[in-house]
CHARMM internal coordinates of N, CA and C (Angstrom, degrees):
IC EDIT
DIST 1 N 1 CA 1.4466
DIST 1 CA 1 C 1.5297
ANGL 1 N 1 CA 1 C 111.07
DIST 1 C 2 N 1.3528
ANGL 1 CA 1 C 2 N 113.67
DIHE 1 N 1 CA 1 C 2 N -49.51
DIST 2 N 2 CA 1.7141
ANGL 1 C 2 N 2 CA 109.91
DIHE 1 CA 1 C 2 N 2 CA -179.89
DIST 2 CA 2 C 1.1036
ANGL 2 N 2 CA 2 C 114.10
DIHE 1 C 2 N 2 CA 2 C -70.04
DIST 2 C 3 N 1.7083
ANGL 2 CA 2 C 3 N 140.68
DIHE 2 N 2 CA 2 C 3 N -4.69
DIST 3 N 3 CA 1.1756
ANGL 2 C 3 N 3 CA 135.69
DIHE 2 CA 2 C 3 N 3 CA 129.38
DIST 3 CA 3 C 0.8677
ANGL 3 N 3 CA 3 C 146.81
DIHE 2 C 3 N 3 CA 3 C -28.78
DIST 3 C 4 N 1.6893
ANGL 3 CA 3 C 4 N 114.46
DIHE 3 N 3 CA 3 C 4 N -65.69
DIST 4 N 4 CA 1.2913
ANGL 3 C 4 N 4 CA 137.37
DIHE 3 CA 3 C 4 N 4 CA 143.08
DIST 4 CA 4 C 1.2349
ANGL 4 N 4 CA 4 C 110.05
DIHE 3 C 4 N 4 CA 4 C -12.67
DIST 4 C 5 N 1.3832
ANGL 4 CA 4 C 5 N 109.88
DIHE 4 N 4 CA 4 C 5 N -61.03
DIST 5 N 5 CA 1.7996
ANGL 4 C 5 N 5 CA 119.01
DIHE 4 CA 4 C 5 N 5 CA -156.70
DIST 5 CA 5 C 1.4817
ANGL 5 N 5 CA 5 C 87.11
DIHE 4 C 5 N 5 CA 5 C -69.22
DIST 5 C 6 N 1.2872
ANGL 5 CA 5 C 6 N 136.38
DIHE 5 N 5 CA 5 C 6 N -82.59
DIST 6 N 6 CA 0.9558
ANGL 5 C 6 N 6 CA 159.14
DIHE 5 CA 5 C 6 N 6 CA -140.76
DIST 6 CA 6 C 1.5545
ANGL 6 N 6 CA 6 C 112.34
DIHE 5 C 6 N 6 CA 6 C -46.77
DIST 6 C 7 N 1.8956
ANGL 6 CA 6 C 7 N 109.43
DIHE 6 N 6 CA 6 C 7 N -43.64
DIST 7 N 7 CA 1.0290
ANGL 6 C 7 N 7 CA 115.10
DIHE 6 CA 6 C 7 N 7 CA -175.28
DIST 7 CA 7 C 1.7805
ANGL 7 N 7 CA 7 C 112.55
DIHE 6 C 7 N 7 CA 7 C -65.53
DIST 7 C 8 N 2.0540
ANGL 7 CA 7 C 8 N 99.39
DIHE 7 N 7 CA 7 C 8 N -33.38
DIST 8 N 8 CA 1.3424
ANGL 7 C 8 N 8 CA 103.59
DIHE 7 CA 7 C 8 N 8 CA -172.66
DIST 8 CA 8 C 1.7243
ANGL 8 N 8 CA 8 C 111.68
DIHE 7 C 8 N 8 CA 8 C -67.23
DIST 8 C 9 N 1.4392
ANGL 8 CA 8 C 9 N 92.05
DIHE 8 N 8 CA 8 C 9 N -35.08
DIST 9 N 9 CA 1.8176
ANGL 8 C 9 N 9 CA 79.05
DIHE 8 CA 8 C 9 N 9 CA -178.44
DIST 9 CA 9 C 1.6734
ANGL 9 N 9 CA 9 C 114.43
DIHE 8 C 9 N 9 CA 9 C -58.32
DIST 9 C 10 N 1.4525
ANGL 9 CA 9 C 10 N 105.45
DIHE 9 N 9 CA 9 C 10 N -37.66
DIST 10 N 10 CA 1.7414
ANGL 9 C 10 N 10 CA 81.30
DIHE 9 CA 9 C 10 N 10 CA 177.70
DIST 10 CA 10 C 1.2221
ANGL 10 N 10 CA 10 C 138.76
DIHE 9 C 10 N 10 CA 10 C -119.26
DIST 10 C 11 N 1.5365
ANGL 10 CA 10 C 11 N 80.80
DIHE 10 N 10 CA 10 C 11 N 37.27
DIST 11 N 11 CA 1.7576
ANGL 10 C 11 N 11 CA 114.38
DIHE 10 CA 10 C 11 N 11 CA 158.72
DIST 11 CA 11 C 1.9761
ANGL 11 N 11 CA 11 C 105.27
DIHE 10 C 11 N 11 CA 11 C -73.22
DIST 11 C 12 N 1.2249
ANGL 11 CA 11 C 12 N 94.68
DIHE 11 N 11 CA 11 C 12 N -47.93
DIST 12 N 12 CA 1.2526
ANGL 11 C 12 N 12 CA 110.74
DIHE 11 CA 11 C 12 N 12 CA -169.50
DIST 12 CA 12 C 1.8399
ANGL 12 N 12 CA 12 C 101.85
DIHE 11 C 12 N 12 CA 12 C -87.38
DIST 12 C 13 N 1.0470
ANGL 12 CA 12 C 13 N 122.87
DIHE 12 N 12 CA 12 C 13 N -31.49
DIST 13 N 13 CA 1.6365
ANGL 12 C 13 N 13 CA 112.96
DIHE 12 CA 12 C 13 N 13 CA 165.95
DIST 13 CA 13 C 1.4402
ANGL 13 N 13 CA 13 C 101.02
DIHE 12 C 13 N 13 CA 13 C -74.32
DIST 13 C 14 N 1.1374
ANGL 13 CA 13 C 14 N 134.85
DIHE 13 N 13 CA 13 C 14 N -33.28
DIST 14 N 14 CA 1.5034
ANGL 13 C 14 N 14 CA 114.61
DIHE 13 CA 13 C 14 N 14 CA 175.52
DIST 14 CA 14 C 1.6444
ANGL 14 N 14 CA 14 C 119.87
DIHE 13 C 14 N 14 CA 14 C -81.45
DIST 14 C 15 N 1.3754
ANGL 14 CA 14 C 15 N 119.83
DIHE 14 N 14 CA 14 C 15 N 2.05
DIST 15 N 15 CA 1.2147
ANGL 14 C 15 N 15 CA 121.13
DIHE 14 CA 14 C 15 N 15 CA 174.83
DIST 15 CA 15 C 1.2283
ANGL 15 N 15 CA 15 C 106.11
DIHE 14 C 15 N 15 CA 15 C -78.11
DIST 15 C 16 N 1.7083
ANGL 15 CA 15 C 16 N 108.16
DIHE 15 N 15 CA 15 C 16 N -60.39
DIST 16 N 16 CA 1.3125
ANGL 15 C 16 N 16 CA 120.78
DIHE 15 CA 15 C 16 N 16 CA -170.53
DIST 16 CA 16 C 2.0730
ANGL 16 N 16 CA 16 C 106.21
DIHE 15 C 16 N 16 CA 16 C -60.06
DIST 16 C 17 N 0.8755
ANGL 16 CA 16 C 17 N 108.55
DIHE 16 N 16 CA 16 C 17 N -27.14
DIST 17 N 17 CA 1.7297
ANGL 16 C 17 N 17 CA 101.43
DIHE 16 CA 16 C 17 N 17 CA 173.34
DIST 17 CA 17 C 0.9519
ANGL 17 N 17 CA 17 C 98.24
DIHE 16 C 17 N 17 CA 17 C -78.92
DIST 17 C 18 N 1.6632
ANGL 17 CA 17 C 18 N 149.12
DIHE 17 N 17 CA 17 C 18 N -41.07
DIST 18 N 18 CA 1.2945
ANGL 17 C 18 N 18 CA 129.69
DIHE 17 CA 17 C 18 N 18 CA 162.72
DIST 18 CA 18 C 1.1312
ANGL 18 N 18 CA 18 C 130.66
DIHE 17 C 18 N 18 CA 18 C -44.68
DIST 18 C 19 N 1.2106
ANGL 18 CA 18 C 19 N 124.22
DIHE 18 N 18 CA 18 C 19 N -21.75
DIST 19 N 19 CA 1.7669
ANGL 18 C 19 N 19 CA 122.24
DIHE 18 CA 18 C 19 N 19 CA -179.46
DIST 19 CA 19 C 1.3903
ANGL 19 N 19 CA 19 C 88.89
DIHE 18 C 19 N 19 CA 19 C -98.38
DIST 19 C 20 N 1.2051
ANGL 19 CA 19 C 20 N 135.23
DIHE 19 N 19 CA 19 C 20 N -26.20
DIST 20 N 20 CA 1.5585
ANGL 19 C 20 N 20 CA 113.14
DIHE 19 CA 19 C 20 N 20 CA -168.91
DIST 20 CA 20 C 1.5083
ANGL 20 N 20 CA 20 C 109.98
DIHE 19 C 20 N 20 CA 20 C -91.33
DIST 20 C 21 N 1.3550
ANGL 20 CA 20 C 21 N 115.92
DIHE 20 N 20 CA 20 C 21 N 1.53
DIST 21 N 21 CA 1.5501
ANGL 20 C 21 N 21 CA 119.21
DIHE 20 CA 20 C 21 N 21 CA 166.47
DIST 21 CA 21 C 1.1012
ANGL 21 N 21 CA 21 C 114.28
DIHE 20 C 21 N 21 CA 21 C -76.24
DIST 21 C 22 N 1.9297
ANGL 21 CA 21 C 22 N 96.70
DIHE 21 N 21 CA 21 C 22 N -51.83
DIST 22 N 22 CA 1.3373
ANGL 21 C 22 N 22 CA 108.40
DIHE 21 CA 21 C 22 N 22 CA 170.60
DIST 22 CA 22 C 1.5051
ANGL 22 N 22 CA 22 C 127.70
DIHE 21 C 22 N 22 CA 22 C -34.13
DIST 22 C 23 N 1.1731
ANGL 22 CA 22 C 23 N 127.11
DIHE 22 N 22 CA 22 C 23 N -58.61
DIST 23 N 23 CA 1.4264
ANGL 22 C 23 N 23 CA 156.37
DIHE 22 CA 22 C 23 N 23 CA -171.43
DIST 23 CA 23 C 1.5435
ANGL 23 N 23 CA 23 C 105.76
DIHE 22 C 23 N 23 CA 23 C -77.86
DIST 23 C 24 N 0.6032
ANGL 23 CA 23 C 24 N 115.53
DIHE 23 N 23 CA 23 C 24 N -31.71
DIST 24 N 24 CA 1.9476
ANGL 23 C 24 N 24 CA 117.17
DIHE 23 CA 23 C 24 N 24 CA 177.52
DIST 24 CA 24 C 1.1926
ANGL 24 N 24 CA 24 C 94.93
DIHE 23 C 24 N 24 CA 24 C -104.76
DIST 24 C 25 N 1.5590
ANGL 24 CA 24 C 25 N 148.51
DIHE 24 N 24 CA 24 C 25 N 6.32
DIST 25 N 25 CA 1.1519
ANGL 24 C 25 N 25 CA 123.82
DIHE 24 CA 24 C 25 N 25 CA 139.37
DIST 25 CA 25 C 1.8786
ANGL 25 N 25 CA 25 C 138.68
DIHE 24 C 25 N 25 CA 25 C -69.87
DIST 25 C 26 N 1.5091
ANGL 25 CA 25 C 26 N 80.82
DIHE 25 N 25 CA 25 C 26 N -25.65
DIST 26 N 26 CA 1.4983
ANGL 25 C 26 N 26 CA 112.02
DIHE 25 CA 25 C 26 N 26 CA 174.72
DIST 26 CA 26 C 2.0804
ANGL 26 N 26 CA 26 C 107.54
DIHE 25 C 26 N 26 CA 26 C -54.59
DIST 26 C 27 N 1.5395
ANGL 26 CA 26 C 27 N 114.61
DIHE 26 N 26 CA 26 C 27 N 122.26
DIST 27 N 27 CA 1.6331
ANGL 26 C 27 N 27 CA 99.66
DIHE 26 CA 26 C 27 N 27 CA 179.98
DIST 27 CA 27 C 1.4325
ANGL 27 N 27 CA 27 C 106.73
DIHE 26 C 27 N 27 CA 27 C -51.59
DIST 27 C 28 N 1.2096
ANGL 27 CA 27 C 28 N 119.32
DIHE 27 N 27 CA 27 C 28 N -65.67
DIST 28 N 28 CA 1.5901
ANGL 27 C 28 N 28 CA 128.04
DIHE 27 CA 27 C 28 N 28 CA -150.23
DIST 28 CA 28 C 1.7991
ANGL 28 N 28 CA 28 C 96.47
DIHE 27 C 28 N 28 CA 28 C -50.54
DIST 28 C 29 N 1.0907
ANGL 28 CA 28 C 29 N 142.03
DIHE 28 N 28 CA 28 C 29 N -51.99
DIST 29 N 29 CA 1.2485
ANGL 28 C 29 N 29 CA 147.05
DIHE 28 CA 28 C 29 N 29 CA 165.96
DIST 29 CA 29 C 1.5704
ANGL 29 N 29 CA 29 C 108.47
DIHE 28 C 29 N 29 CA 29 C -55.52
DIST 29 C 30 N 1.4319
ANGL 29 CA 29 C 30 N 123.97
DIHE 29 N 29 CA 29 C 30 N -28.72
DIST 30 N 30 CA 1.9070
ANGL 29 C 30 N 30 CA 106.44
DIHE 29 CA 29 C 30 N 30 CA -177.77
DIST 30 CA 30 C 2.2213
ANGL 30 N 30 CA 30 C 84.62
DIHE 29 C 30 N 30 CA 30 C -84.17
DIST 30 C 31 N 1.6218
ANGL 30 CA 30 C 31 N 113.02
DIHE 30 N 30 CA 30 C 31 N -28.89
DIST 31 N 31 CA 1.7233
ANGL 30 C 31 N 31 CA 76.79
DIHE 30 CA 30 C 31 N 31 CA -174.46
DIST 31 CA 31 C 1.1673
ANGL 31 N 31 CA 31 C 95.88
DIHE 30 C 31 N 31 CA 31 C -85.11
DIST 31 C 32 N 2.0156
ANGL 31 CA 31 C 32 N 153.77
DIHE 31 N 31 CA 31 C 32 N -24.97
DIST 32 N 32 CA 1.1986
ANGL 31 C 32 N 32 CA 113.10
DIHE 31 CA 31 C 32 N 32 CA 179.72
DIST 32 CA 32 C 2.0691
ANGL 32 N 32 CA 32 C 129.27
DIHE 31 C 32 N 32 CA 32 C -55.20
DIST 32 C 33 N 1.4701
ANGL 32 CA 32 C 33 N 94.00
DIHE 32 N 32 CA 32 C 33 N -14.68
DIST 33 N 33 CA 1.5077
ANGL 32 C 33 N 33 CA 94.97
DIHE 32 CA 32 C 33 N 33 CA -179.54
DIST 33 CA 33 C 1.2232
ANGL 33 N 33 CA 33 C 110.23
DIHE 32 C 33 N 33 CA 33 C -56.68
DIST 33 C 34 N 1.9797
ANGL 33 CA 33 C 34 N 99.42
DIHE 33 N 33 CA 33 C 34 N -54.85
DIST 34 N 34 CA 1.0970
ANGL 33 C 34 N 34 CA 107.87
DIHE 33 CA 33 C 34 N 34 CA -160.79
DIST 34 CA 34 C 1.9421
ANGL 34 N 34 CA 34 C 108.44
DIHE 33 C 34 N 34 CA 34 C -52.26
DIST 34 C 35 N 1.2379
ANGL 34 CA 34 C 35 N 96.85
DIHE 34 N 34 CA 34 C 35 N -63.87
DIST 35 N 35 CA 1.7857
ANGL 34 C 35 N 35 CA 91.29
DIHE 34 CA 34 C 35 N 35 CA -179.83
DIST 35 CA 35 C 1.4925
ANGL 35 N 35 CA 35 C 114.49
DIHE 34 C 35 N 35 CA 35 C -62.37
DIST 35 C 36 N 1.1401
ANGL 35 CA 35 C 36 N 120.90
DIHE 35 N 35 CA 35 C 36 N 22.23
DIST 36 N 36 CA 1.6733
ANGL 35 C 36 N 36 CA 123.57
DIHE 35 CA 35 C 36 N 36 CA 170.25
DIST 36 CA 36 C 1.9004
ANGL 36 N 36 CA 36 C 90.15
DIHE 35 C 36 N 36 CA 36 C -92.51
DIST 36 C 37 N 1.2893
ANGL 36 CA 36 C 37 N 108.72
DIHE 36 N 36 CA 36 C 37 N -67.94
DIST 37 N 37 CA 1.3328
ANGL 36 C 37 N 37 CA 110.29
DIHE 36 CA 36 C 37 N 37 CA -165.81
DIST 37 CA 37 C 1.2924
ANGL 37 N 37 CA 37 C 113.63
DIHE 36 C 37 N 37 CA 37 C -57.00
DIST 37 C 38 N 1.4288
ANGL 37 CA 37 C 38 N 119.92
DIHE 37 N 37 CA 37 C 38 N -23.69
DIST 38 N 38 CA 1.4493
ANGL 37 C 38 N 38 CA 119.85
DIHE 37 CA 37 C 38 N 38 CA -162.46
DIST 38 CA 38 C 1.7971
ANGL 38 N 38 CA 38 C 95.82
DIHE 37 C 38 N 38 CA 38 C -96.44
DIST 38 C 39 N 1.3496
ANGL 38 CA 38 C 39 N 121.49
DIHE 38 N 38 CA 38 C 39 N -16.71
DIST 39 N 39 CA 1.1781
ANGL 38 C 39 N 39 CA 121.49
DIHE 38 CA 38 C 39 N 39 CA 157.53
DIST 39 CA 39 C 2.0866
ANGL 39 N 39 CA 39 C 128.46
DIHE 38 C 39 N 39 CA 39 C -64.75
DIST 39 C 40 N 1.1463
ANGL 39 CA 39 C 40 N 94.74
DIHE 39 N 39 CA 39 C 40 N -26.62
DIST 40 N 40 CA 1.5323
ANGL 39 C 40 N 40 CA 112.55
DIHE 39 CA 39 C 40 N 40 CA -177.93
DIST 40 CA 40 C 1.1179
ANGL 40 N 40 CA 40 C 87.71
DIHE 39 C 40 N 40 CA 40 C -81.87
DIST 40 C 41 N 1.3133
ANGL 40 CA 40 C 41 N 131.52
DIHE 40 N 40 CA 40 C 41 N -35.70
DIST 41 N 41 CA 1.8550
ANGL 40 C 41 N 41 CA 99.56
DIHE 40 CA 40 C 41 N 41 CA -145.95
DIST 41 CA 41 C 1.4621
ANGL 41 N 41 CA 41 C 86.27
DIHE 40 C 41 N 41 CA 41 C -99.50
DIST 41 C 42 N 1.0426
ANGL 41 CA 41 C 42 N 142.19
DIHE 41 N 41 CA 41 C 42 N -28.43
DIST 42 N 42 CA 1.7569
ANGL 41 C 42 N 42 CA 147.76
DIHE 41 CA 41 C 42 N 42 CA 173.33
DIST 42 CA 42 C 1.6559
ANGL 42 N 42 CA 42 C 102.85
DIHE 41 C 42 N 42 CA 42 C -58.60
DIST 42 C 43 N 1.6218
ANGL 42 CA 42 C 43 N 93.08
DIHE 42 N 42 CA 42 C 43 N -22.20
DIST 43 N 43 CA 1.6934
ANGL 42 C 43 N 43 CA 64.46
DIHE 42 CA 42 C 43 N 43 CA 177.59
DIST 43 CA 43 C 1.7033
ANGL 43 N 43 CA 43 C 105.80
DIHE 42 C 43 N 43 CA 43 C -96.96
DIST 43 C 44 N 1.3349
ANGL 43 CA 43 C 44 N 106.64
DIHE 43 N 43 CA 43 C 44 N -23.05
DIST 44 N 44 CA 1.6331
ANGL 43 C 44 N 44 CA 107.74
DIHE 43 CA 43 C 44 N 44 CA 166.95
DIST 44 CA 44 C 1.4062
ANGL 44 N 44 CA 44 C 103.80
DIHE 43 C 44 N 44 CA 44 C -41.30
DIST 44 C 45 N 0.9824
ANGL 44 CA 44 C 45 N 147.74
DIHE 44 N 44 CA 44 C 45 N -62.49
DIST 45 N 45 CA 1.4748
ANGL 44 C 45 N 45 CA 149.50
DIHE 44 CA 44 C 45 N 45 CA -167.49
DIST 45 CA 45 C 1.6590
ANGL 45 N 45 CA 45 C 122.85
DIHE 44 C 45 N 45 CA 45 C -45.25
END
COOR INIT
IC SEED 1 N 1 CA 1 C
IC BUILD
């Protein structure tokens, strides 16, 4: 059984990194990152 389990979680962690490659390949999503990060670090300041 904890096999079972085991295999599904990274069945399912490799899905979910597939859509997030997917999706950060897309421009409009690489500039919302970009002004996500450039928002964090301004606020570090």
């Amino acid at each position: 059984m904890g096999f079972i389990k085991g295999a599904l979680k990274a069945g399912v962690i490799a899905k979910v990194a597939q859509i997030a490659q997917r999706e950060l390949s897309k421009p409009e999503n690489q500039r919302k990152a970009k002004e996500m990060v450039q928002k964090l670090r301004d606020k570090k300041r």
